[in-house]
N, C-alpha and C positions, 0 to 999 in steps of 0.2 A: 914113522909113527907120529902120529895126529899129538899136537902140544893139546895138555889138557885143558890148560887156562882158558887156549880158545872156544875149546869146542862148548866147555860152562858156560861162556858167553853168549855162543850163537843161540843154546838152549833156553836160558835165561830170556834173552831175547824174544825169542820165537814165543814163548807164554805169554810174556808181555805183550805185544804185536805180534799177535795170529794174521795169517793172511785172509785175506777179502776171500771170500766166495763167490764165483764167479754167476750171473743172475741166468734164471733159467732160459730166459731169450735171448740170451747171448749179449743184451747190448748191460754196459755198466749203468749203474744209477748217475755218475756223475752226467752221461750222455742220455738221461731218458728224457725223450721227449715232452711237451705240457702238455696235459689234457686238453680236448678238443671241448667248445661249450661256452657259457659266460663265466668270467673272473668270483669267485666264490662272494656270497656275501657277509658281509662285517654283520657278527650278530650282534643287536642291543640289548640291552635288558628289557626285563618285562615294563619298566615304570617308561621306560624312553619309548619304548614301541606305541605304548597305550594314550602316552600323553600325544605321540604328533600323530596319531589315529584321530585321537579326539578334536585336534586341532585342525586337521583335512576335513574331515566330517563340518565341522562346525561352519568353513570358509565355503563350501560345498551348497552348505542351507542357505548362507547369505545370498549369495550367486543365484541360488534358485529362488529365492523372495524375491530379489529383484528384480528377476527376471519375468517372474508373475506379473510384478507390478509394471511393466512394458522399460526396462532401465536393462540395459546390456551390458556388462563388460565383458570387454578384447584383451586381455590380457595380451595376446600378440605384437599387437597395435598401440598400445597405452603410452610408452613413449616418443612414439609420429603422432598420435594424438597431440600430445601435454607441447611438443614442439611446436605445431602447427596453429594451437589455440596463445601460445605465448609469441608470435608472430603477428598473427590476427589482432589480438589487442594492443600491441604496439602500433598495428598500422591504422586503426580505429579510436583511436586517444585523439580528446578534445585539448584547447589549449585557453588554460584560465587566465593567463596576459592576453590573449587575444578579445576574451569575453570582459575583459577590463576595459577595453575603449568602447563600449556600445556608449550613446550619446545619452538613451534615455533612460535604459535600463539596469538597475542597482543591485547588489547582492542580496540587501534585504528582501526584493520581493521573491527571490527565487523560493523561499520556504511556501509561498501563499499557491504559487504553480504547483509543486510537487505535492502540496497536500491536495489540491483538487487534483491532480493526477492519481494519486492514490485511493481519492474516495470513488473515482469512476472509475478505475480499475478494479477496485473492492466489488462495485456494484454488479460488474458484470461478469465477477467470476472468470479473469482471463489468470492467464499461468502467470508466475512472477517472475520468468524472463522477460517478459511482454513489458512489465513496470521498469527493469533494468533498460532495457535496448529501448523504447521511449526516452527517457533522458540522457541516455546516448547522444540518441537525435538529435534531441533538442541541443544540446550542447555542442556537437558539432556542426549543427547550421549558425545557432548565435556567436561561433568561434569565426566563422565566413562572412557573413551578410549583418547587418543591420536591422535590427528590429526593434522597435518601436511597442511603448504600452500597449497602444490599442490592438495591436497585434499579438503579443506576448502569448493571449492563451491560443491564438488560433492555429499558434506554429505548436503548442503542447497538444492541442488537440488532431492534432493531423499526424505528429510522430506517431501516438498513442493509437490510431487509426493503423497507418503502416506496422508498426512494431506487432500488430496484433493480428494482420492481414500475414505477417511471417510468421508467427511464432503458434499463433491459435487454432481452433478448429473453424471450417466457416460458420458453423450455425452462432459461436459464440461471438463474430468482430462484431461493434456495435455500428449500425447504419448510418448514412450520412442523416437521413431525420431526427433518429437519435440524438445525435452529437449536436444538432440545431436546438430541440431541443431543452437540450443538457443547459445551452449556453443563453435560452431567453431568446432566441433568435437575434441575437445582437449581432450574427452573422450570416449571411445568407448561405444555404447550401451550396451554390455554385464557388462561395468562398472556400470551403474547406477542399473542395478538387481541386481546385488552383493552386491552394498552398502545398497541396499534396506532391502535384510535378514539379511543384520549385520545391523542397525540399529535397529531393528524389533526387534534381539533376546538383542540386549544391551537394550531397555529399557523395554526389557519381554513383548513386544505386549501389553503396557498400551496405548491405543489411548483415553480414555475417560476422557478426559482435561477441564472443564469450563474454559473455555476462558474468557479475561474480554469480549469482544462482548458478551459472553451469560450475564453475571452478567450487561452489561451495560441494554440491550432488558430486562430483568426484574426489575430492579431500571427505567426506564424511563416508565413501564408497570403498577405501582403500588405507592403509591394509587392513583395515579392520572400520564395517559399519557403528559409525557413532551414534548413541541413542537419540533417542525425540529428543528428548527435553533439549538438549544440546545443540540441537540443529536447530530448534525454534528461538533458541535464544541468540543464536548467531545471525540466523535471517532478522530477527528486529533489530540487530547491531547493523546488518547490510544497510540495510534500509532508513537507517538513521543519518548514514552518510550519503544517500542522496540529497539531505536537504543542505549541506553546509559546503564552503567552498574551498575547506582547506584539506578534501578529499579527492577533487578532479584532478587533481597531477598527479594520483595514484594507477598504478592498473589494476583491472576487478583481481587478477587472482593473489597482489598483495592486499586488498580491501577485502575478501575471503577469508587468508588464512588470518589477517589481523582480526576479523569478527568471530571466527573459528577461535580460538587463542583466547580472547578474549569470555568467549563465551564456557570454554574448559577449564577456567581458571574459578569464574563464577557458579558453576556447578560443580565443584572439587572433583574435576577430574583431571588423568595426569595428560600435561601437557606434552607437544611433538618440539621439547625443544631446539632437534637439532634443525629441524625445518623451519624454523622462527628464523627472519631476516630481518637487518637492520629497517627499511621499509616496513615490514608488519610491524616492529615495538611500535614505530611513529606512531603507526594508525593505532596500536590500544592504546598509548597515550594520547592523543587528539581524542578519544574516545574516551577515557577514563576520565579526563580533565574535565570534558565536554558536560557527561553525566551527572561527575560532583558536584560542578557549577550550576546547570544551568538542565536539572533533573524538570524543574516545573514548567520545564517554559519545552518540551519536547510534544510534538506536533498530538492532539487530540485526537485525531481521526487515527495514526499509526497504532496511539497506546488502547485505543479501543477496539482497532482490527485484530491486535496479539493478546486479549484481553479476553478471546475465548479459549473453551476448553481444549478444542481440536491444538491448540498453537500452545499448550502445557503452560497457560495463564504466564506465557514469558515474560510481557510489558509491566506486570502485577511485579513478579521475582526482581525483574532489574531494577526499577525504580523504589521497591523497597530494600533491596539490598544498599542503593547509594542514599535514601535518605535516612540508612541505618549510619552511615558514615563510613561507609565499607570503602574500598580503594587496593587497586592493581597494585600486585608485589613482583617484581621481576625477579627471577627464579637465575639465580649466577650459577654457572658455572666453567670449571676452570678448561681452557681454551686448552684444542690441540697444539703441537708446535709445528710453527710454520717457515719455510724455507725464507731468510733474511732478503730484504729487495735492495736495493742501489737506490741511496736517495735522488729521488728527483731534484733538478736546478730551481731555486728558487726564482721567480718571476718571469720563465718563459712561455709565453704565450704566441698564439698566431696571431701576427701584425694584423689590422685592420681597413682595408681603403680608405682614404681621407673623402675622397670624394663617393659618397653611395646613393646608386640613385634610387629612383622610388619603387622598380622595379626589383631592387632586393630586397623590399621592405613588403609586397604585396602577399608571400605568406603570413606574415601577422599583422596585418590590418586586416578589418572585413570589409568586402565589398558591398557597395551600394547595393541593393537586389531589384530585377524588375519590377516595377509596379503591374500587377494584374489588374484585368479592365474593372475588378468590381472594387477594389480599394479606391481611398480617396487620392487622387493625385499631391494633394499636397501636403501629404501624409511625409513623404518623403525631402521636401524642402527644408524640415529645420534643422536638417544634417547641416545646413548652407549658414546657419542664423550665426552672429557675431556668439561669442564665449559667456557675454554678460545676459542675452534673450537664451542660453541654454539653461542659467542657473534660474530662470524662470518658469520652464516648462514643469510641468505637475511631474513628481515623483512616486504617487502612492500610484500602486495595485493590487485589484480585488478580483481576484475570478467572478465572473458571476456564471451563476450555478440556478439551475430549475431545482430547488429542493424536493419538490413534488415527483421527479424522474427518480431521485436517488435518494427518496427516503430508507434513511438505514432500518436493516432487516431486524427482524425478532431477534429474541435471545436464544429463540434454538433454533433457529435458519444457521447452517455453515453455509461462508461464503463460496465455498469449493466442492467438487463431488468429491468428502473425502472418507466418508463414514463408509465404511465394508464391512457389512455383518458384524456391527455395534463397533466398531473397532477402526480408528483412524489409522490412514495408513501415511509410511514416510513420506513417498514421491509420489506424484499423480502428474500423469502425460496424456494428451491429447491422444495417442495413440493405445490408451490404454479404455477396454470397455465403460461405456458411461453408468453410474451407480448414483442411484438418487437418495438424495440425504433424507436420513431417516430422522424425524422430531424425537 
């Protein structure tokens, strides 16, 4: 006879934990295999869905504007790009100790070259990488060779030739009669060919320069297009630092984002702080300093070129913004943490040879340059003259300029094809159809 206790139990049981039912295809659920297909998707909500719909869409128009406008981006490619152009301007950097020994030529006059670079640039309607890679040149030849006043503009005038022979369309380079011209005939046209193949072989035919113009068109291109106003006020900031010398030991894409930076702070927009680098603050301070001090003495031909409507009257906003007493505020914040380093030894350094000859010295000095047959030959002997006949040679230079070639245009001439169907556009590329500016 069956004990009752138990059998209450097993009952008891069995209610409690009923058995599994076995599955009609014989196999259990613990073993069914996973559906065949893609892995389900994560549903959002309606407000998530709508906003990165909105958000695709929006980066989608950009993409297509500027693609209208002849401006590509490769998303695929963008960092072999960003690598390849930050390669390029390290191997294309001038050196401003080396432009320190020229014999005749002074820092002061570099502002009086760049502005007559800039007014024959303006005149002719070339792109403003053409204005960047131009004092490239020049500054990479004057880093090599030797040059002398009388020559000073012939070698700007011949970069600005080349730079514009790469960068422009042909119908726009300006001619060698031109460029005669331009200068009063103070030089013969057989001069500017000549200095043309001595430039050419001094910096070994490296024409492929990233410009800050190109680094600014990609920082204002990603990840999100930054308005006009914004970009014209950065280009007058670029452009400011061609005339001064405590900018050429920078490279364009830290004198970019520093003019970028600079120019989002002044139009109160939010800035990219995590991509501000200790080199960018430099340059808005060299910048911000510069402006506060020394707002009036900033080159007239520049503040007159940004001083149109196409350029959202930039040169107008900055210069009263610093003589309102306005000034850069650095925006703190508080720093990731970072893995502790091993102090370094204090005072070790790589020994030095006692003895160094001159041939380890010939990267920064410049060399003598050929005298071409139309220069004057003794043009180049006061390299030779004692210390005391150098503090005697004339210091001043003046471009001279046909004013009659590059009378500046009306007030409703743009200097650029930039007006499309009443409406200025961001970027304009040679490879983009030509549109004639409407009055």
């Amino acid at each position: 006879m069956k004990d009752i206790s138990t059998t209450s139990y097993r009952s008891s049981r069995n209610a409690a934990y009923p058995k599994k039912r076995p599955s009609p295809s014989g196999i259990s659920k613990h073993h069914k295999t996973p559906p065949l297909g893609p892995p389900p998707v994560t549903r959002r909500t309606p407000y998530s869905a709508k906003a990165a719909l909105l958000q695709q869409r929006q980066r989608q128009a950009q993409i297509a504007a500027l693609r209208r406008q002849g401006i590509f981006l490769e998303e695929e490619y963008r960092e072999d790009i960003r690598f390849y152009m930050h390669e390029m301007e390290r191997y294309t950097m001038s050196s401003s100790q080396s432009m320190d020994q020229q014999p005749e030529i002074r820092w002061h006059m570099r502002p009086c070259l760049v502005d007559f670079l800039v007014e024959i640039h303006f005149t002719f309607r070339l792109r403003p990488e053409t204005l960047y890679l131009t004092l490239n040149i020049v500054d990479r030849y004057v880093s090599r060779r030797i040059v002398y006043i009388k020559h000073y503009q012939l070698v700007g005038c011949a970069a600005l030739w080349i730079a514009a022979k790469f960068e422009d369309a042909k119908e726009r380079v300006p001619t060698v009669q031109e460029l005669a011209q331009i200068c009063r005939d103070t030089y013969d046209e057989s001069a500017f060919i000549q200095m043309e193949g001595h430039v050419l072989q001094t910096i070994q035919w490296t024409l492929g320069h990233p410009t800050a113009e190109a680094w600014l068109r990609l920082m204002c291109c990603e990840p999100s297009v930054e308005e006009e106003r914004v970009q014209h006020v950065a280009r007058f900031l670029m452009e400011i630092t061609l005339f001064h010398r405590e900018f050429i030991k920078y490279p364009p894409s830290s004198i970019a984002l520093g003019a970028l930076t600079l120019a989002l702070f002044l139009c109160g927009k939010p800035r990219r702080i995590f991509e501000e680098t200790e080199e960018c603050l430099e340059i808005v301070d060299y910048l911000d300093n510069r402006l506060a001090k020394h707002v009036n003495d900033l080159s007239e031909t520049l503040v007159k070129k940004y001083s149109y409507a196409f350029y959202s009257k930039a040169a107008t906003f900055v210069v009263q913004y610093y003589l309102q007493g306005g000034r850069f505020v650095r925006q703190s914040f508080i720093p990731l943490p970072m893995t502790p380093t091993r102090p370094s030894i204090s005072g070790a350094s790589t020994p030095t040879s006692v003895t160094t000859s001159v041939s380890d010295l010939s990267d920064d000095f410049p060399l003598t340059p050929t005298s071409p047959s139309s220069f004057s030959p003794d043009a180049f002997s006061s390299s030779f003259l004692p210390e005391d006949d150098k503090e005697n040679l004339p210091t001043t230079f003046e471009p001279i300029i046909n004013k009659q070639r590059t009378e500046a245009p009306p007030d409703h001439f743009l200097p650029h094809d930039f007006v499309v169907f009443g409406r200025p556009a961001l970027h304009h590329l040679n490879g983009s159809p030509r549109m004639t500016a409407v009055s």
